[in-house]
KEKE-3310 file (N, C-alpha, C; in steps of 0.2 Angstrom, whole numbers, plus 5000, padded with zeros to 4 digits):
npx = (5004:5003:5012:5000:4994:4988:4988:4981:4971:4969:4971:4963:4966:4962:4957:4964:4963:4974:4966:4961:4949:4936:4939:4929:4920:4921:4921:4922:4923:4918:4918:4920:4914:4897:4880:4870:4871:4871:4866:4873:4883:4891:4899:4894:4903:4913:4916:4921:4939:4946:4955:4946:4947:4950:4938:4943:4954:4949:4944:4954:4960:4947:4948:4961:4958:4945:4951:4958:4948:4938:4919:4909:4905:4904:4898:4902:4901:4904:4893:4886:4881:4882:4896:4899:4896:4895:4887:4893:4906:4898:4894:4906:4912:4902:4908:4918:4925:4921:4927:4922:4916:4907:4898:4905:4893:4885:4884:4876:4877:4865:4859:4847:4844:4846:4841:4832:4831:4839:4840:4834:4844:4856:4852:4851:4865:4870:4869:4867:4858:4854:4856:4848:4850:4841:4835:4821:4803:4795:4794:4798:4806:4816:4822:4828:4835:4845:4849:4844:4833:4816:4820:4813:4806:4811:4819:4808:4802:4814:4816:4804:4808:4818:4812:4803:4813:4819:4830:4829:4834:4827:4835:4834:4843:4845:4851:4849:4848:4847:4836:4835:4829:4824:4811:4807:4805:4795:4784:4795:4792:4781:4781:4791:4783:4774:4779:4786:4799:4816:4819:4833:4840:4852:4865:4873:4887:4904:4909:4909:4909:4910:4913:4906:4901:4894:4890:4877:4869:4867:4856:4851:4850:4841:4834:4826:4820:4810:4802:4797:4791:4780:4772:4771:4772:4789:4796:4814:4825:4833:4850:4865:4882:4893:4886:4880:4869:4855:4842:4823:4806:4789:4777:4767:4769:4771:4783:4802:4811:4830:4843:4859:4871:4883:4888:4882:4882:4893:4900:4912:4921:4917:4919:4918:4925:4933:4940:4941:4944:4940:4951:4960:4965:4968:4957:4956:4947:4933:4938:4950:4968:4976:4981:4983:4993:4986:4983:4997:5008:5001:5005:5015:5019:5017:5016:5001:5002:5011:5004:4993:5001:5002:4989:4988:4997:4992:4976:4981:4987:4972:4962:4958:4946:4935:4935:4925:4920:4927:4941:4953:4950:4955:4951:4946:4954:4951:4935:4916:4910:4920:4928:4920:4903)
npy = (4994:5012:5027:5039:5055:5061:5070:5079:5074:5068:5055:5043:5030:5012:5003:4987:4971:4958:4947:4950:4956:4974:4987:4998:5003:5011:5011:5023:5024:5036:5037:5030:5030:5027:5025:5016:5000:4989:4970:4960:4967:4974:4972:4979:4983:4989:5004:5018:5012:5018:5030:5047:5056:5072:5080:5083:5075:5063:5068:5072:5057:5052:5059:5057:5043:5042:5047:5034:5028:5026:5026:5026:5031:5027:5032:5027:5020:5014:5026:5037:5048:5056:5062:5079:5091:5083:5086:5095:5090:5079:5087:5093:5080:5078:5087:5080:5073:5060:5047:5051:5063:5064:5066:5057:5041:5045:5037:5032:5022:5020:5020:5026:5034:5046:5054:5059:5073:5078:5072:5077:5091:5082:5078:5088:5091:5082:5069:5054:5040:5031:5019:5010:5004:4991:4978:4975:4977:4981:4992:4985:4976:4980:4991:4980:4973:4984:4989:5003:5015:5016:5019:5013:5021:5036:5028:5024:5037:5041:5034:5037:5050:5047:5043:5055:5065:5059:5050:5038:5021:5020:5007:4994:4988:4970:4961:4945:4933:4916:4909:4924:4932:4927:4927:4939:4940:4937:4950:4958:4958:4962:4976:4981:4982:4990:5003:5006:5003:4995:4981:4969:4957:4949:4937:4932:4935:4932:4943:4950:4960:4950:4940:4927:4918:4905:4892:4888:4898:4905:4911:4907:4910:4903:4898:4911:4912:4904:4906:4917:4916:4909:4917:4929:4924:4924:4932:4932:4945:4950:4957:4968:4961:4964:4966:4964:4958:4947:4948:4947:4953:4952:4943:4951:4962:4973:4979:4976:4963:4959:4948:4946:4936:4931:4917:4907:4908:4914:4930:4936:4935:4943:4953:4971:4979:4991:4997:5011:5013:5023:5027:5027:5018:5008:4994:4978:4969:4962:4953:4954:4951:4963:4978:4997:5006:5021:5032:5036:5038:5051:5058:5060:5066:5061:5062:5065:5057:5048:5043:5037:5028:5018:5014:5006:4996:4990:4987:4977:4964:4963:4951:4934:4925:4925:4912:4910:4899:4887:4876:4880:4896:4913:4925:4942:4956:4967:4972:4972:4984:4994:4991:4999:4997)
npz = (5000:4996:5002:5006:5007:5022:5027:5020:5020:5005:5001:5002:5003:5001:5019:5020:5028:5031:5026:5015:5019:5018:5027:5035:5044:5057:5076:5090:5107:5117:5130:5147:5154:5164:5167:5169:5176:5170:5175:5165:5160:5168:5186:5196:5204:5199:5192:5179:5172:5163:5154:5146:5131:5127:5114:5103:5098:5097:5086:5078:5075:5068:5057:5052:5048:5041:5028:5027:5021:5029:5032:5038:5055:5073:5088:5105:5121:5139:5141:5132:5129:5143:5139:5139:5127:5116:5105:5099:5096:5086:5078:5072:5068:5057:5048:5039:5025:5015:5002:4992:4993:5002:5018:5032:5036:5052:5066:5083:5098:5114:5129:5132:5140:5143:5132:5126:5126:5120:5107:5094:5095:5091:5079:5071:5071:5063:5066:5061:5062:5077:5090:5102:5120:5126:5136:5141:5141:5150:5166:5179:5176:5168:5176:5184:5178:5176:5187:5188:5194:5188:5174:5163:5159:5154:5144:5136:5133:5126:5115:5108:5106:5098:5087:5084:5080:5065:5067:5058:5052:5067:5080:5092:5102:5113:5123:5125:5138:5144:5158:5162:5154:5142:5140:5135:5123:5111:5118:5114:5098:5096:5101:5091:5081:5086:5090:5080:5077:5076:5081:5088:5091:5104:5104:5120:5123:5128:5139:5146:5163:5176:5171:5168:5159:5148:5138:5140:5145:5132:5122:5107:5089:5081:5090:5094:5084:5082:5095:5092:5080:5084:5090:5077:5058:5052:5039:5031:5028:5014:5018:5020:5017:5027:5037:5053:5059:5056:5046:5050:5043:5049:5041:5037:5033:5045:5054:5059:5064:5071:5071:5081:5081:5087:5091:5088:5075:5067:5061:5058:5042:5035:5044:5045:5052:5064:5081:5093:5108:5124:5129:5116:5112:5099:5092:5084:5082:5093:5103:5104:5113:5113:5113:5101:5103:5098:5104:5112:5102:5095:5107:5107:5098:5084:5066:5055:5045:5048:5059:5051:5046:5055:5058:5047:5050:5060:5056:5046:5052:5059:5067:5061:5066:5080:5094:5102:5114:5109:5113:5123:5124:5124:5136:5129:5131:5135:5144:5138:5142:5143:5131:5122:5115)
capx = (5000:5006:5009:4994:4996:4984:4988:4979:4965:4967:4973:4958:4968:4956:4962:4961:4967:4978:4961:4956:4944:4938:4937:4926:4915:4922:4918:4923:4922:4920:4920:4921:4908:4890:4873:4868:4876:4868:4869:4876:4889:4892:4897:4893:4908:4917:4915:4927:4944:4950:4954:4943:4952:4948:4935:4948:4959:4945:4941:4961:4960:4943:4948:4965:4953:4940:4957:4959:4944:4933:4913:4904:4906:4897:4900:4898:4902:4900:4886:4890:4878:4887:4902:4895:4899:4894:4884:4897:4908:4896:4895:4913:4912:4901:4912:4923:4924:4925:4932:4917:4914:4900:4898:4903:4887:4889:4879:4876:4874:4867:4855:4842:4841:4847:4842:4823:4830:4846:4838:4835:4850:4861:4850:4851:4872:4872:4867:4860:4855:4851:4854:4846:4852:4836:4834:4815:4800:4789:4797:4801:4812:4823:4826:4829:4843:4851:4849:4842:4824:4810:4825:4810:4801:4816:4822:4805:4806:4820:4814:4800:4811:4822:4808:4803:4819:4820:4835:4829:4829:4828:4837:4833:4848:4842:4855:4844:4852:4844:4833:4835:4825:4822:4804:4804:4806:4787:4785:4801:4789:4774:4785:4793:4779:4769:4784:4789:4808:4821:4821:4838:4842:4859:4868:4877:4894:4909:4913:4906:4915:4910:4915:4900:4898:4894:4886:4870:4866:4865:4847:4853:4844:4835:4830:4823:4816:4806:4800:4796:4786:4773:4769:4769:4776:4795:4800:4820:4827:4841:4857:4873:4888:4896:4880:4880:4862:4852:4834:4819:4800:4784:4774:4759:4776:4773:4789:4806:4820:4835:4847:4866:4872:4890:4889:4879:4882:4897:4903:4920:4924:4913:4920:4923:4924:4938:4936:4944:4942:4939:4960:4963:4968:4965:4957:4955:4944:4931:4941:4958:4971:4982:4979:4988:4992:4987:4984:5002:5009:5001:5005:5024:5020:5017:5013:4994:5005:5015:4999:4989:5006:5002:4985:4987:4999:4988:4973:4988:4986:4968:4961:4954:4940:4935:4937:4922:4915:4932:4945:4959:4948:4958:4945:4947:4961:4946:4926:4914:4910:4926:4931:4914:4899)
capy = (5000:5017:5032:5043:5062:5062:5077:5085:5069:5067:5049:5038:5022:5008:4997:4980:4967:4951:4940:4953:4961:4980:4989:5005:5005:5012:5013:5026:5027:5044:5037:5022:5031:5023:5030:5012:4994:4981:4966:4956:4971:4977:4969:4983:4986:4993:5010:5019:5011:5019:5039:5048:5060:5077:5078:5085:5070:5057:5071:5069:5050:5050:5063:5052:5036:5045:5047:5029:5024:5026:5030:5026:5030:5024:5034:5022:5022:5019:5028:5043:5055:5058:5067:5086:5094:5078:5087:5101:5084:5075:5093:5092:5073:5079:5092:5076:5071:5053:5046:5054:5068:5061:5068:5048:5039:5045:5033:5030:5021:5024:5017:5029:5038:5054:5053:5063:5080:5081:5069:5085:5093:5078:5074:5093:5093:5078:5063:5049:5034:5027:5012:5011:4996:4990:4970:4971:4979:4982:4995:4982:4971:4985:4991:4976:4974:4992:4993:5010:5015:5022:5021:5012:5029:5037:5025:5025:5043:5045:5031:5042:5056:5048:5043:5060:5070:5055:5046:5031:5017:5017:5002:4993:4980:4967:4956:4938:4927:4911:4911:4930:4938:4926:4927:4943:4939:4941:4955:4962:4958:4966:4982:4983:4984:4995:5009:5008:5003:4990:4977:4968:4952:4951:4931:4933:4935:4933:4950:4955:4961:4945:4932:4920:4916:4899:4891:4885:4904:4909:4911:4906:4912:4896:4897:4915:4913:4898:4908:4923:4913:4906:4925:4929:4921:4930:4929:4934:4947:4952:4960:4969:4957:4964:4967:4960:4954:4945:4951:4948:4956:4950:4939:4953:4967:4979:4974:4972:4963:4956:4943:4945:4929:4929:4913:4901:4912:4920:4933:4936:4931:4948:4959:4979:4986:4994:5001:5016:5014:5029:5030:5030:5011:5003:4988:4975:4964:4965:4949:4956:4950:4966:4984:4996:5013:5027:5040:5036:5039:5056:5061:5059:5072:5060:5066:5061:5052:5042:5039:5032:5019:5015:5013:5001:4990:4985:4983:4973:4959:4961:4943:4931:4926:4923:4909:4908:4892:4881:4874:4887:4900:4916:4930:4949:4961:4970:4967:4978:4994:4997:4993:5001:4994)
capz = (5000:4995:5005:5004:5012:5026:5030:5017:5017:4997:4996:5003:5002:5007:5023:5019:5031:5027:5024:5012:5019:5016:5034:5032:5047:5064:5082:5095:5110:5120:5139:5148:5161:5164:5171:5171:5180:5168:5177:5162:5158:5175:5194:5201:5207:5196:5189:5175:5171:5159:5154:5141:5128:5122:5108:5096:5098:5093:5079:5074:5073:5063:5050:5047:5045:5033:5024:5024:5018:5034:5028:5044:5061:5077:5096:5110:5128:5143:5140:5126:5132:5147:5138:5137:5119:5110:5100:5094:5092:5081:5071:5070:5062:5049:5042:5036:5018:5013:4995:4988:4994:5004:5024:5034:5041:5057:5073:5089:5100:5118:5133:5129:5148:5142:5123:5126:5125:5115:5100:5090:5093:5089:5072:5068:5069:5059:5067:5056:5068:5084:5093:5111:5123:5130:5139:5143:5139:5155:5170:5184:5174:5165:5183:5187:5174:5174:5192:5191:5197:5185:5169:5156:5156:5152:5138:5129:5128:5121:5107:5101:5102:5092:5080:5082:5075:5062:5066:5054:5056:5076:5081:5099:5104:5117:5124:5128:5143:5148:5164:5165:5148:5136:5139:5132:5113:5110:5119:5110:5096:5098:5102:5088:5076:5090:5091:5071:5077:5072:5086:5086:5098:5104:5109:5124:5121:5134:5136:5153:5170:5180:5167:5170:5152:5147:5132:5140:5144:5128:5119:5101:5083:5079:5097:5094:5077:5082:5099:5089:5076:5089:5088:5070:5054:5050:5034:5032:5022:5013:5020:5016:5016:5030:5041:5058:5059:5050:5046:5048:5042:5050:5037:5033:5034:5048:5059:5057:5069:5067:5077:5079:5081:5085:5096:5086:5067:5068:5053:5056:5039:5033:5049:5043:5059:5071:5088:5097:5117:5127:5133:5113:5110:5093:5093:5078:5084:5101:5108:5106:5118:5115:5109:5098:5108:5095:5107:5112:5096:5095:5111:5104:5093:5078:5059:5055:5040:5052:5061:5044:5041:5061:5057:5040:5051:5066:5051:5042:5058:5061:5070:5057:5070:5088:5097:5106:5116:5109:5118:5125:5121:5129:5133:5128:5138:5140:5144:5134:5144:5143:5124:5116:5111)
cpx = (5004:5004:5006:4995:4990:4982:4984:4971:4962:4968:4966:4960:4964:4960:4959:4966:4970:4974:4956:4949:4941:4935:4936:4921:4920:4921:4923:4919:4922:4919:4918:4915:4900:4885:4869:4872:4872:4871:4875:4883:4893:4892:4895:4897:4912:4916:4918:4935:4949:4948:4949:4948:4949:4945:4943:4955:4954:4945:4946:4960:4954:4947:4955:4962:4948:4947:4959:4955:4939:4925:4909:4907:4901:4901:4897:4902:4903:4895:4889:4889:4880:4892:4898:4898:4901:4889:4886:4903:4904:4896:4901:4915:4911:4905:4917:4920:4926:4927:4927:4915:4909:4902:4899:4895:4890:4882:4879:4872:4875:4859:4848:4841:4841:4846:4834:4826:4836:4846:4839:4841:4856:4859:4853:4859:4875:4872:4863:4856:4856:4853:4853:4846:4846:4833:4827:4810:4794:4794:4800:4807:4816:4824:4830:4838:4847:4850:4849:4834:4821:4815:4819:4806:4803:4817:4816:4803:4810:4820:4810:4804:4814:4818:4808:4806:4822:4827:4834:4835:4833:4829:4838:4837:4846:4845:4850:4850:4845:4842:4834:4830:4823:4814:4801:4803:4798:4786:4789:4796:4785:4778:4789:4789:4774:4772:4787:4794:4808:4822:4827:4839:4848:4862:4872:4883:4900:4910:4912:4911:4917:4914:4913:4897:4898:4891:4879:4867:4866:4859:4851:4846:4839:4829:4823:4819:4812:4801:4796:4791:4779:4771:4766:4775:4780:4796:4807:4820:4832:4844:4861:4876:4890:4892:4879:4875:4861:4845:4828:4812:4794:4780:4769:4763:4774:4777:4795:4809:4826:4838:4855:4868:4881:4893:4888:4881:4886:4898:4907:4923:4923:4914:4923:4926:4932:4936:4943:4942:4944:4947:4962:4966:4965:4964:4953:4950:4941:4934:4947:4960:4976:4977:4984:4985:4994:4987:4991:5007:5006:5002:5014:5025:5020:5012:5007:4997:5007:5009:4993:4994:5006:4995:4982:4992:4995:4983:4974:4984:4978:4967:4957:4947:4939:4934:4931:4919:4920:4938:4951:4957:4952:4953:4949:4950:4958:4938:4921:4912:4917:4930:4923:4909:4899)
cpy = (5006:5022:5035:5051:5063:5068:5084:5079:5070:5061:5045:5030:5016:5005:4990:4975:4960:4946:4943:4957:4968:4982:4997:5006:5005:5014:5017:5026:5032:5041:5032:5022:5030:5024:5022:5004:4988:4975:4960:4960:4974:4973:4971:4987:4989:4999:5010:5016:5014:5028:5041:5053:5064:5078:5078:5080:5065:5062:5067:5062:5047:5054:5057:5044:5036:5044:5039:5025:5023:5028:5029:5025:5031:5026:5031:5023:5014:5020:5035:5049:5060:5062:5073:5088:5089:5081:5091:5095:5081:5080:5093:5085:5074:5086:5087:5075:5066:5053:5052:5058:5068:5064:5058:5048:5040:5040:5034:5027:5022:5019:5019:5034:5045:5057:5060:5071:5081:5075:5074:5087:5088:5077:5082:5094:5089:5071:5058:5045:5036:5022:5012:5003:4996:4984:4968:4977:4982:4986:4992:4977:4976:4987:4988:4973:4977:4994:4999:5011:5019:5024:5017:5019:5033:5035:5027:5032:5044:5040:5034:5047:5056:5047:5050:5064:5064:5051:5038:5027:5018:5010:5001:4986:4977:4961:4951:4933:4923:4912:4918:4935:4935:4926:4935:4944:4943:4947:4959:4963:4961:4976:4985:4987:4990:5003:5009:5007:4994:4986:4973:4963:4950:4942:4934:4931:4936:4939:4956:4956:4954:4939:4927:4917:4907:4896:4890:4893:4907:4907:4913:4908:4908:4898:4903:4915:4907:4902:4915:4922:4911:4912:4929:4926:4927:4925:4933:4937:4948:4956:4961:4964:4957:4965:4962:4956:4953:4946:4948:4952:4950:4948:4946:4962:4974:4974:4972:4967:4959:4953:4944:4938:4926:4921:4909:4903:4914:4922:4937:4935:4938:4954:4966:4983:4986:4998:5005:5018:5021:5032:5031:5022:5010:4996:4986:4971:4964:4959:4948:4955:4956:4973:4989:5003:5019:5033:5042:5039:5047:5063:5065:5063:5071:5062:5062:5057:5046:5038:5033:5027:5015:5010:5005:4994:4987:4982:4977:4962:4960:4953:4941:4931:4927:4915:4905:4901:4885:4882:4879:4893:4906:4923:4938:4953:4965:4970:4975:4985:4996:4995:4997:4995:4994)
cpz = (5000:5001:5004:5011:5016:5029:5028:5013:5010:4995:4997:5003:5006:5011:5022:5024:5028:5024:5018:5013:5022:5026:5031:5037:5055:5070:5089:5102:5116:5129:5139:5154:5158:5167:5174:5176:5179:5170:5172:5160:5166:5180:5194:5206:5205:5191:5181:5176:5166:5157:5148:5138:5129:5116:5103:5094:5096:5086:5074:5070:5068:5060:5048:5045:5039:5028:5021:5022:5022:5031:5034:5051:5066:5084:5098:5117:5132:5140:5136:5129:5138:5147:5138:5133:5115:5105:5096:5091:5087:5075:5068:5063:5057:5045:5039:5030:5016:5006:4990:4987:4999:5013:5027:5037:5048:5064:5080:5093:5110:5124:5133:5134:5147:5135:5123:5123:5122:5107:5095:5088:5089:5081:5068:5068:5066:5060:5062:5058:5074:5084:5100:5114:5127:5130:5139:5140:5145:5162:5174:5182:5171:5174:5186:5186:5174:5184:5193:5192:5191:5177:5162:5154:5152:5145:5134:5130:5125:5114:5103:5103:5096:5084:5076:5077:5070:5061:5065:5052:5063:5080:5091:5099:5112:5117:5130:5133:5146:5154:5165:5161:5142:5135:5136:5124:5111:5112:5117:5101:5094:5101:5097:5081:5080:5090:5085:5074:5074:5080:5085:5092:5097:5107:5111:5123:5128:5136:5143:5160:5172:5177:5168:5163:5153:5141:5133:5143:5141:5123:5109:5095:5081:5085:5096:5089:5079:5087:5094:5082:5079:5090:5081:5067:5051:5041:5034:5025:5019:5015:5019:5020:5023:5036:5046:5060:5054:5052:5046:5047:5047:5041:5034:5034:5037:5054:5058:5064:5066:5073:5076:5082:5082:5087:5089:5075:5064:5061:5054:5049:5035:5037:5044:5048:5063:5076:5087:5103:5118:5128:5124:5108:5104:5096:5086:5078:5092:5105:5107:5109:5119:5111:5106:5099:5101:5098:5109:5107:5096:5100:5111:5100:5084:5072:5057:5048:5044:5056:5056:5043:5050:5061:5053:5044:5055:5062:5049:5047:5061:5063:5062:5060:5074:5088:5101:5106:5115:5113:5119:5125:5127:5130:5132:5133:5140:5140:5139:5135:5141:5136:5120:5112:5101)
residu = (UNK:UNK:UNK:UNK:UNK:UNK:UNK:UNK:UNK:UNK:UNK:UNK:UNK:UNK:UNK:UNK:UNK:UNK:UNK:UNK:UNK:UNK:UNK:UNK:UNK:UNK:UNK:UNK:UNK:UNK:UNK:UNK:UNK:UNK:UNK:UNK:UNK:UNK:UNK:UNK:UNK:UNK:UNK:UNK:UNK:UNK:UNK:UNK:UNK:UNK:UNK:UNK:UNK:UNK:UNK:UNK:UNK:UNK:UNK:UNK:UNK:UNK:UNK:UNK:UNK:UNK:UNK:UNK:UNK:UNK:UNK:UNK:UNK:UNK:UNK:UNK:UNK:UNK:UNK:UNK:UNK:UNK:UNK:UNK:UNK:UNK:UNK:UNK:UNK:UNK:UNK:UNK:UNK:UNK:UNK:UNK:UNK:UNK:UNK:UNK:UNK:UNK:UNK:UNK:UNK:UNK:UNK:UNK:UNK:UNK:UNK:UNK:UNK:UNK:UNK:UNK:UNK:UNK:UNK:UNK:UNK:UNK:UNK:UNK:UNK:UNK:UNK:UNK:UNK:UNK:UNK:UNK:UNK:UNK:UNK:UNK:UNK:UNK:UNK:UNK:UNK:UNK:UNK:UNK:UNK:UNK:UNK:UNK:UNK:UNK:UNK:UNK:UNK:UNK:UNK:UNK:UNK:UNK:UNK:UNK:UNK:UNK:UNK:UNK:UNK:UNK:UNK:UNK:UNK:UNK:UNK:UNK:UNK:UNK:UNK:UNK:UNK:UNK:UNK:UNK:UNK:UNK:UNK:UNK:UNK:UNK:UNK:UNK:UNK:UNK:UNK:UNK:UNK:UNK:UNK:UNK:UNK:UNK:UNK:UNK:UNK:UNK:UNK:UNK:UNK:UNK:UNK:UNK:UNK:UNK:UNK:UNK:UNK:UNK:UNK:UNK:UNK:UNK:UNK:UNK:UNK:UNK:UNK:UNK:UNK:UNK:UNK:UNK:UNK:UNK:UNK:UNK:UNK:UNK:UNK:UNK:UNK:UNK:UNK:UNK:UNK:UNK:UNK:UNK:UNK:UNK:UNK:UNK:UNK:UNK:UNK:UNK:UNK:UNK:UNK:UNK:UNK:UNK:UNK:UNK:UNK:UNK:UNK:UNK:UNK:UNK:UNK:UNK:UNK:UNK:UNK:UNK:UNK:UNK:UNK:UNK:UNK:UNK:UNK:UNK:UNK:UNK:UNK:UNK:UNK:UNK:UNK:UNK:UNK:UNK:UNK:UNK:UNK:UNK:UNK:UNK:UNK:UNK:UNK:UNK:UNK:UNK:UNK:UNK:UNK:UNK:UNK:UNK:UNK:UNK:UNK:UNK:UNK:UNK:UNK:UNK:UNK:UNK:UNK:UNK:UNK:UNK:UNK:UNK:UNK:UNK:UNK:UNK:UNK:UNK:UNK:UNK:UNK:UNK:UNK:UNK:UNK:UNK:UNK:UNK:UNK)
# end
């Protein structure tokens, strides 16, 4: 791969990993701090670990990624909303220009608790989506999850806000654990076609503080698309390639959801993505054993050149897959609050 002058974001060189494939979707994270202490993401005992930047120092690191080919990015946390002058950072975002000239897709994702009154603003600086984390559908059981009092009122506010200021499609993620939520599928159901959003069931993934993972805790695709049929008949739709769910429509087509399936499905083989933790780390893959200190690098006072041939090497070694569920399996150097959702 040739050099390309970053410095004047005109080269656009695509990042392609050694398995060939094109990485152009990347995730920030602006803070590792959390409003909630979801029991499958959270003991409870432990807060932030990790330092936040400077908007202007995520900005840096997106504009040399647009440069290489970046067209979509996704703030995630922690909990996002949290930072204050996220909404003059995500204005900042779209004044970038990808190969095309195009402003990137820029997203987020966010628990929904503080989404009610700053939807507007966020869609009005250039916001294009939503994704709100949310396990159940009735007030006692979300409490119950997020250990905070009175937070389903909260969330769906800030779902029709977000319908309101049109940040289509409104996407609701809904991480299922056995004995703890999978009796919400229906109800997940019936929710989605009632509130016009994008339902999205999540298999649990290793990746929590406690590290109680197991395989019999996890509420696999077949499993949901069987339970979710004894409600109405799905049919499945098509998907982009690199697209982490797979989809489907309700049968008489008011309703979508979709299921990520990393456990039982995995699409590793299709991954575009790269993270940016809250301290600045790259990360190639969410069950990374090692990270790849970009903020370091800048902090040394490196050329946003020097940083794009930093960038193209750790790409370079992205992970082929994960590992989950077989023998040796080694888990992630870090659990997901703290690499971004």
């Amino acid at each position: 791969m040739t050099k390309c002058q970053v410095l004047d974001v005109k080269c656009y060189m695509p990042l392609i990993d050694n398995f060939g494939r094109s990485i152009h979707d990347l995730r920030i994270s602006i803070t590792d701090r959390c409003n909630y202490k979801c029991v499958y993401c959270r003991t409870g005992t432990n807060g932030a670990a990790y330092a936040e930047l400077p908007f202007a120092d995520y900005l840096r690191m997106a504009r040399v990624l647009v440069g290489l080919g970046i067209t979509k990015i996704r703030l995630t946390g922690g909990e996002p909303l949290l930072r204050k002058g996220i909404v003059e950072f995500v204005r900042d975002l779209a004044t970038l220009r990808t190969a095309d000239g195009a402003k990137p897709e820029i997203a987020l994702t966010t628990n929904g608790h503080l989404l009610a009154e700053i939807a507007q603003p966020l869609k009005d600086a250039g916001l294009d989506r939503v994704t709100i984390s949310m396990d159940a559908v009735d007030p006692e059981r979300v409490a119950r999850i997020t250990r905070v009092p009175n937070g389903y009122e909260s969330v769906l506010a800030g779902v029709r806000a977000a319908r309101w200021a049109e940040l289509d499609p409104v996407k609701i993620n809904c991480v299922l654990l056995r004995g703890f939520n999978e009796d919400q599928v229906i109800p997940f159901g019936m929710f989605a076609r009632e509130e016009r959003v994008v339902v999205r069931f999540i298999e649990f993934m290793p990746l929590e503080e406690g590290r109680v993972w197991t395989p019999e805790i996890v509420v696999r695709l077949d499993e949901i698309v069987s339970r979710m049929s004894e409600y109405l008949p799905l049919e499945e739709i098509a998907h982009e390639r690199s697209e982490t769910a797979r989809r489907y429509r309700f049968a008489d087509g008011v309703g979508e959801i979709g299921i990520i399936a990393p456990v039982s499905h995995p699409f590793c083989g299709h991954c575009s993505r790269i993270r940016i933790t809250s301290d600045g780390k790259l990360r190639t893959c969410l069950f990374s054993v090692w990270d790849h200190d970009l903020h370091e690098l800048m902090r040394r006072g490196a050329t946003d050149e020097k940083l794009a041939e930093f960038i193209m090497h750790a790409v370079e070694k992205k992970e082929e897959r994960h590992h989950i569920g077989e023998p040796g399996f080694v888990p992630a150097s870090r659990t997901m609050v703290h690499i971004g959702g």
